[in-house]
PLY file of the C-alpha trace (Angstrom):
ply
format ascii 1.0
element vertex 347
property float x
property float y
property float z
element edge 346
property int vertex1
property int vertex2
end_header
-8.37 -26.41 3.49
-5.76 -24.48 1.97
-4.35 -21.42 3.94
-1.13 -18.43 3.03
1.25 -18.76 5.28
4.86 -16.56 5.96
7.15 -18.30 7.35
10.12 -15.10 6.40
10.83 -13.29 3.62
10.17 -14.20 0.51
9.09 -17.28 1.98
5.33 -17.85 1.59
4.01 -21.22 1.36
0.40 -22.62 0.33
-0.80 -25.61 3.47
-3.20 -27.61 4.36
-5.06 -27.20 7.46
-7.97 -28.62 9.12
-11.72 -26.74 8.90
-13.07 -25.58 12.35
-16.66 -25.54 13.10
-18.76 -22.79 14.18
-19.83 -22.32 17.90
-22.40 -20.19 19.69
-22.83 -16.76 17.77
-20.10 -17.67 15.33
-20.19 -17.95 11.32
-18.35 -20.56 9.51
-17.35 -18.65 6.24
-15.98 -19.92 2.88
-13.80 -17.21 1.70
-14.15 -15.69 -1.66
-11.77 -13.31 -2.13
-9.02 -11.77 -0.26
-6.88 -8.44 -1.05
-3.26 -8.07 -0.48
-2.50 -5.12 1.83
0.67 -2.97 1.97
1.34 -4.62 5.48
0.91 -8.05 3.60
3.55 -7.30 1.57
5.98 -6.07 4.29
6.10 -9.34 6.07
6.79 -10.74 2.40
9.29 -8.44 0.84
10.96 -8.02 4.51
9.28 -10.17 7.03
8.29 -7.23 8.97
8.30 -3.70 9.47
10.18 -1.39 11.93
10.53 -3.32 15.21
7.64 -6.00 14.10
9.06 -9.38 12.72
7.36 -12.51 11.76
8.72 -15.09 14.70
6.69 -17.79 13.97
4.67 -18.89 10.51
1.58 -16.86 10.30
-1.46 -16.71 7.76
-1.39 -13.51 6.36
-4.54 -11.24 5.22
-7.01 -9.13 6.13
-9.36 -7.69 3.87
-11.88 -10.48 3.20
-15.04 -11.50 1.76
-16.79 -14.58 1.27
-20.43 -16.65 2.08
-21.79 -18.34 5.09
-21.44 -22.07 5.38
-22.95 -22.85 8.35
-24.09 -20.73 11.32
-23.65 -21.66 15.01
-26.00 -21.62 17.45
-27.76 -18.45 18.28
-27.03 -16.42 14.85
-30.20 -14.15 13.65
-29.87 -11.81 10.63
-27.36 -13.87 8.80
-28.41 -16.66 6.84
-25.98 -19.75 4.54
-25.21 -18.56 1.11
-24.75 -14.97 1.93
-22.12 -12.82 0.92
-20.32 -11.18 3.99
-17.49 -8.34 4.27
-15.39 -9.61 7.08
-14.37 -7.00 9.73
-10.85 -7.89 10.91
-11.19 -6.05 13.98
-12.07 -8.02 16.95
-11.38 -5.81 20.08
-11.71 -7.50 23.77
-14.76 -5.15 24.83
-13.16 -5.01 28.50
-10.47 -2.63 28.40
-10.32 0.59 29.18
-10.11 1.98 25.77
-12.98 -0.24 24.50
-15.02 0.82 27.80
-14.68 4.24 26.37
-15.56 2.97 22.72
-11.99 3.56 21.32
-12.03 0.00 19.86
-9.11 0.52 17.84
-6.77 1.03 20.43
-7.98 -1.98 22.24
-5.19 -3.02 24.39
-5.98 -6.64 23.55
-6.63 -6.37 20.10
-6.43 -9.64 17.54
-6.43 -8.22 14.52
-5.90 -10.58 11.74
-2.75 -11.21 10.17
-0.69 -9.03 12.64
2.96 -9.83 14.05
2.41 -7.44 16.77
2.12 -9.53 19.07
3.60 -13.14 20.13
1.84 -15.29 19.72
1.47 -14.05 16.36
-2.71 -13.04 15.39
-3.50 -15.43 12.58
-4.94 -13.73 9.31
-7.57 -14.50 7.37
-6.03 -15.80 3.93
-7.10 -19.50 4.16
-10.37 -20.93 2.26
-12.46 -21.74 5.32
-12.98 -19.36 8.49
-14.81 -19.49 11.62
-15.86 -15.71 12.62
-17.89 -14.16 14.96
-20.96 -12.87 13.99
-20.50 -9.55 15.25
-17.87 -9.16 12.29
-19.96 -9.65 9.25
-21.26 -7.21 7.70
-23.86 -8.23 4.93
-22.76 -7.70 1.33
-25.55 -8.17 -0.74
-25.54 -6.46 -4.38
-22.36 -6.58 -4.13
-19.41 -8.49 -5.98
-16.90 -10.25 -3.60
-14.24 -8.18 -5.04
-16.14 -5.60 -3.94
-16.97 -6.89 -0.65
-13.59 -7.35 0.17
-12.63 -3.99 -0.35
-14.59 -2.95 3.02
-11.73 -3.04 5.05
-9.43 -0.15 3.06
-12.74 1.75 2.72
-12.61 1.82 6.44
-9.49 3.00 6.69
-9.97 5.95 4.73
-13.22 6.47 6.31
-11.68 6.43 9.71
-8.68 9.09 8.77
-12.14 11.37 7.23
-13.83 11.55 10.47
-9.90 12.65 11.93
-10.28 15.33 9.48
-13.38 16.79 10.04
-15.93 18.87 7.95
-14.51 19.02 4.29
-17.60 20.21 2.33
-16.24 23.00 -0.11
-12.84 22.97 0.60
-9.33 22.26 -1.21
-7.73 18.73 -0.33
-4.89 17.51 -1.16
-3.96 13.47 -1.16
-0.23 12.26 -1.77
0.22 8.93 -2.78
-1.97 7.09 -4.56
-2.53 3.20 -4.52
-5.07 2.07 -2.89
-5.73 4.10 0.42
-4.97 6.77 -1.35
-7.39 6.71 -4.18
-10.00 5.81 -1.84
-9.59 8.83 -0.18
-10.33 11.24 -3.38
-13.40 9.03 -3.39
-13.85 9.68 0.49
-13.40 13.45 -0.07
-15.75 13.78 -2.70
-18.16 11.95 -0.95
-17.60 14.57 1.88
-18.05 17.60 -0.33
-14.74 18.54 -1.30
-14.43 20.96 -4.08
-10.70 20.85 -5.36
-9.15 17.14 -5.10
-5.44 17.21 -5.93
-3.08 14.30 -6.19
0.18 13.39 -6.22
2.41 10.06 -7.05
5.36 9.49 -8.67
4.36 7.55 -11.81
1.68 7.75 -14.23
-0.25 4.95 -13.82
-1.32 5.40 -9.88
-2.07 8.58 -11.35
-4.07 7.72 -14.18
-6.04 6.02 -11.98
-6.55 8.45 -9.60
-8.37 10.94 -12.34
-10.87 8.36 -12.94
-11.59 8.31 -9.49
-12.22 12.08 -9.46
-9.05 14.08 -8.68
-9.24 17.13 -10.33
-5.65 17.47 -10.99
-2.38 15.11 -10.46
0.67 15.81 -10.24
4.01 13.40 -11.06
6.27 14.72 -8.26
9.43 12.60 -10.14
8.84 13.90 -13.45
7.40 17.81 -12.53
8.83 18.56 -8.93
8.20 21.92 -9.04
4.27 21.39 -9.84
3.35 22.37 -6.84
4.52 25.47 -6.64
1.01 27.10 -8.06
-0.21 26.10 -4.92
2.25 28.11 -2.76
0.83 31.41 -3.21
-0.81 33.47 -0.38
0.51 31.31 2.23
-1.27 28.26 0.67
-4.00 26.40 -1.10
-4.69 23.51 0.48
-7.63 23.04 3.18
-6.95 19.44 4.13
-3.97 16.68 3.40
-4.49 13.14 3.13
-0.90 11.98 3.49
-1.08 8.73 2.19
2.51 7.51 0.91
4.41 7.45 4.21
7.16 9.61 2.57
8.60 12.21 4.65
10.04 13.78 1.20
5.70 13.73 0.10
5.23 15.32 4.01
7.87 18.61 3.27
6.53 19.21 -0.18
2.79 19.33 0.67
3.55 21.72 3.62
4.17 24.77 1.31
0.85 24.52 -0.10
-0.89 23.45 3.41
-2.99 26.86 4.14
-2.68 28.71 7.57
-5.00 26.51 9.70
-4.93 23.55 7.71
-5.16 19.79 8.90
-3.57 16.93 7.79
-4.13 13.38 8.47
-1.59 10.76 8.14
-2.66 7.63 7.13
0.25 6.13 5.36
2.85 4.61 7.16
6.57 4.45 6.40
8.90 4.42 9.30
9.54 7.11 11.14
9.38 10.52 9.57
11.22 13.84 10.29
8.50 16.24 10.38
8.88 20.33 8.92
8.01 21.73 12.78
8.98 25.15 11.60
7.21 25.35 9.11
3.73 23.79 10.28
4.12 25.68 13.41
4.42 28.61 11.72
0.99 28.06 9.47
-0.49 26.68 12.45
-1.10 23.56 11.01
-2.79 20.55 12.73
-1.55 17.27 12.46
-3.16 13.97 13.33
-2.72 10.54 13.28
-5.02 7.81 12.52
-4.89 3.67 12.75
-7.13 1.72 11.73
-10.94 1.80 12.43
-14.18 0.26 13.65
-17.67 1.02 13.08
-16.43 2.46 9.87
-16.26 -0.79 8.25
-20.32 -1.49 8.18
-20.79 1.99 7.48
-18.23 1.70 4.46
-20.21 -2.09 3.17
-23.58 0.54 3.65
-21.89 3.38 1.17
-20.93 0.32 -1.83
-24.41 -1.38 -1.49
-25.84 1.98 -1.97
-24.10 2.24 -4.83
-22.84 5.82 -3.39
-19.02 4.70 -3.49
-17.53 2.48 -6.53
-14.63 -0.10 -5.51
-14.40 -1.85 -8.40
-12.35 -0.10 -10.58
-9.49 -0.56 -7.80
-9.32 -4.15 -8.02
-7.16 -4.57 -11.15
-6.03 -7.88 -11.46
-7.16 -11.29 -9.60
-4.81 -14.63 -8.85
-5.76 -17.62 -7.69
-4.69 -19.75 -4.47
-2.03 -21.36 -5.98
-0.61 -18.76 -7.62
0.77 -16.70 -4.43
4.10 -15.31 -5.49
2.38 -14.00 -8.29
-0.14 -12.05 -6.87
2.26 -10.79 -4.25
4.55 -9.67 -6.99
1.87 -7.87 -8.84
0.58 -6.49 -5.82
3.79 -4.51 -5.03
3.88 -3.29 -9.09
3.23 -0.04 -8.98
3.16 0.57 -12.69
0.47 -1.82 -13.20
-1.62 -2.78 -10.37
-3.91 -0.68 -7.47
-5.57 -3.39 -5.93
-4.55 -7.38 -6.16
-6.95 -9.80 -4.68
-6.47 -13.59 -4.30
-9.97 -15.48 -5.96
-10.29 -18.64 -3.01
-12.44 -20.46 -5.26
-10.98 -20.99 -8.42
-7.22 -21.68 -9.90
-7.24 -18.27 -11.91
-9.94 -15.44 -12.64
0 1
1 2
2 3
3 4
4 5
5 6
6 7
7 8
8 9
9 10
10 11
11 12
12 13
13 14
14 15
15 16
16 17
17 18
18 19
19 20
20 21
21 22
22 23
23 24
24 25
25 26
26 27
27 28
28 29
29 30
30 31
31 32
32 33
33 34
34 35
35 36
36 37
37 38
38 39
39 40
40 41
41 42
42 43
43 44
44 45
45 46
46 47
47 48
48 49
49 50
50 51
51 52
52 53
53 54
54 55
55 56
56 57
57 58
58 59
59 60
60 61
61 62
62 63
63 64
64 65
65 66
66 67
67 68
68 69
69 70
70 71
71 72
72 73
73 74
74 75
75 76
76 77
77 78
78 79
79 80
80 81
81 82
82 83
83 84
84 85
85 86
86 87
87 88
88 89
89 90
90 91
91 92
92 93
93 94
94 95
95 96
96 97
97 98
98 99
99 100
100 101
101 102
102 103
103 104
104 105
105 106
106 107
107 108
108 109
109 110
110 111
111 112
112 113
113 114
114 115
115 116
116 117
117 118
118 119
119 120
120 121
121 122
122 123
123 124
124 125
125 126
126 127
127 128
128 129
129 130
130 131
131 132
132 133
133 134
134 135
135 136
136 137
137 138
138 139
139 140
140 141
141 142
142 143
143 144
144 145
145 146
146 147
147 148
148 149
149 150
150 151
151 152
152 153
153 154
154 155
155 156
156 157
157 158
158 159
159 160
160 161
161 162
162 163
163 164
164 165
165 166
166 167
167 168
168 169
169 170
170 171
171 172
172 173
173 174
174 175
175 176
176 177
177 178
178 179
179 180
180 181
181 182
182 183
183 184
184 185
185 186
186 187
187 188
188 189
189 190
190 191
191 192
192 193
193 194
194 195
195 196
196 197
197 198
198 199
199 200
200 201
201 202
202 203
203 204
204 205
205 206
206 207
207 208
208 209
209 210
210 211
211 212
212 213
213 214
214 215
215 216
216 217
217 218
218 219
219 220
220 221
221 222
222 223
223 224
224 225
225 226
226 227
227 228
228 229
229 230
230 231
231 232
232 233
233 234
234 235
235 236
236 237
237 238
238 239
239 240
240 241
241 242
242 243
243 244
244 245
245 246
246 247
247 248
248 249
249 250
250 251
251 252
252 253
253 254
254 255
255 256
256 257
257 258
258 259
259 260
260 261
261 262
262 263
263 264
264 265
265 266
266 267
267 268
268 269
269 270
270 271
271 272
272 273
273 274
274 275
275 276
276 277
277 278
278 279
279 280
280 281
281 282
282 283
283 284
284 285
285 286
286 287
287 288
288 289
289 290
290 291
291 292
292 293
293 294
294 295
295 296
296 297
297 298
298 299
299 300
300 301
301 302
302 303
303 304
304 305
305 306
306 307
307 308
308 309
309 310
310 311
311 312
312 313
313 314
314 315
315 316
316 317
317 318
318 319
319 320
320 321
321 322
322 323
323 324
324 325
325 326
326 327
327 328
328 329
329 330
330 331
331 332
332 333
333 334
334 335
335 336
336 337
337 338
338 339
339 340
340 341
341 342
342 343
343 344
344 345
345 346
């Protein structure tokens, strides 16, 4: 079977590797479709990020979708020939954050695709892939290219629980590819009334009015569009800070209300927060990586039809076609959401 591999930067190679077979309570799965991350690109424009390198070659990918093969022994509920959304997060279930149900901070977590650790955790870009049952999450009614959106959906649904209670209020999301779009579709889902956005080109933002922001600002070509929001101490009930930018960070914090919370969801590197200034509103900053249960509940949302993924997916490459569909993936101008088709040359 074919599988991605990094081996370095810029160096991604297509190989052949042999098909494993399910055992007890596992699910052989014959992948579908895959979607290229922003950590996916990282290891391939730099072969890394921060202190995390790629040491050894690793199969890259994450977000996942595809149909059962064959099931091992002892696997009820899923059946061959169903589409599955692929959970990437397999936690240990000993330590002591899992006893406490913090699975994403497992201390032993293999999370696919991840230099983290050494050895490296293999992803989930190859064409055949032996899974546990415990992380499939039945897809059906839905597209593969939707399925395999499950895991971003996650994400965002993760950072809206770090939020809290939206319903009615003013939100503001900077940065908008993928995450970041999903969360104006998270928000509204929540309640939000006002859903402002923020990029620096048009087409990210272009996108993100079809999604449902009510407004969207170009921060390169209008930096001063923000301003309206300034007045009374602020605007702005919540911020999804999805770009990773400290320069996006400092701007939104002027039209942050006394009070308000922000979650940070994009990452960038270290950042050199405004302390004065959110100290002074009282503002209430949180963190938030990765996610959990939130990836059946986000597969439940699409099936009900009560979140729509597929306008995000805007252009699809096949197998062979890797550098391609890394270098669209990483066009801003042109692409949200690239996804690699397993099953066929081209889409």
């Amino acid at each position: 079977m074919k599988n991605i591999v990094i081996h370095g930067a810029h160096d991604l190679r297509v190989e052949e590797r042999d098909v494993a077979h399910p055992g007890p309570g596992e699910v052989l799965i014959e992948m579908q479709r895959g979607g290229i991350c922003g950590s996916d690109l990282h290891y391939f424009n730099h072969g890394g990020f921060g202190d995390v390198r790629i040491r050894e070659p690793m199969i890259l990918g994450h977000e996942v979708a595809g149909r059962v093969a064959e099931c091992g022994e002892g696997v009820e509920g899923i059946e061959p020939g169903q589409l599955v959304a692929i959970s990437p997060s397999r936690p240990c279930r000993s330590c002591r954050f899992c006893d406490v149900g913090e699975f994403h901070q497992c201390l032993n977590m293999r999370f696919y695709g991840s230099a983290m650790p050494f050895p490296h955790i293999q992803g989930a870009f190859r064409q055949s892939l032996v899974v546990d049952q415990a992380q499939c999450a039945v897809a059906d009614g839905l597209s593969p290219a939707e399925a395999a959106m499950a895991e971003p959906l996650a994400v965002v649904l993760h950072a809206t629980n770090r939020l809290g209670p939206l319903l009615g209020q003013a939100v503001l999301v900077t940065g908008c590819g993928p995450i970041g779009i999903l969360s104006i579709l998270a928000a509204r889902r929540a309640g939000a009334d006002l859903v402002v956005a923020t990029d620096l080109g048009p087409f990210p933002l272009e996108m993100a009015r079809r999604a449902g922001a009510d407004i969207t600002v170009d921060a390169r070509e209008d930096p001063g569009a923000m301003a309206e929001f300034h007045a009374e101490k602020g605007r702005f009930d919540a911020l999804y800070e999805c770009s990773g930018s400290a320069a996006a960070l400092r701007t939104a914090i002027p039209a942050m209300r006394p009070g308000g919370r922000i979650v940070q969801v994009g990452f960038g590197g270290d950042m050199d927060l405004p302390l004065q200034a959110m100290t002074a509103k009282e503002l209430r900053w949180t963190g938030s990586f990765r996610f959990h249960g939130e990836f059946f509940t986000g597969v439940s949302l699409m099936r009900k039809g009560l979140i729509e993924v597929k306008p995000l997916v805007t252009h699809t490459f096949g197998i062979d076609e890797v550098d391609a569909a890394f270098a669209m993936a990483g066009d801003r101008t042109q692409a949200i959401k690239a996804q690699i088709d397993f099953t066929a040359a081209r889409a």
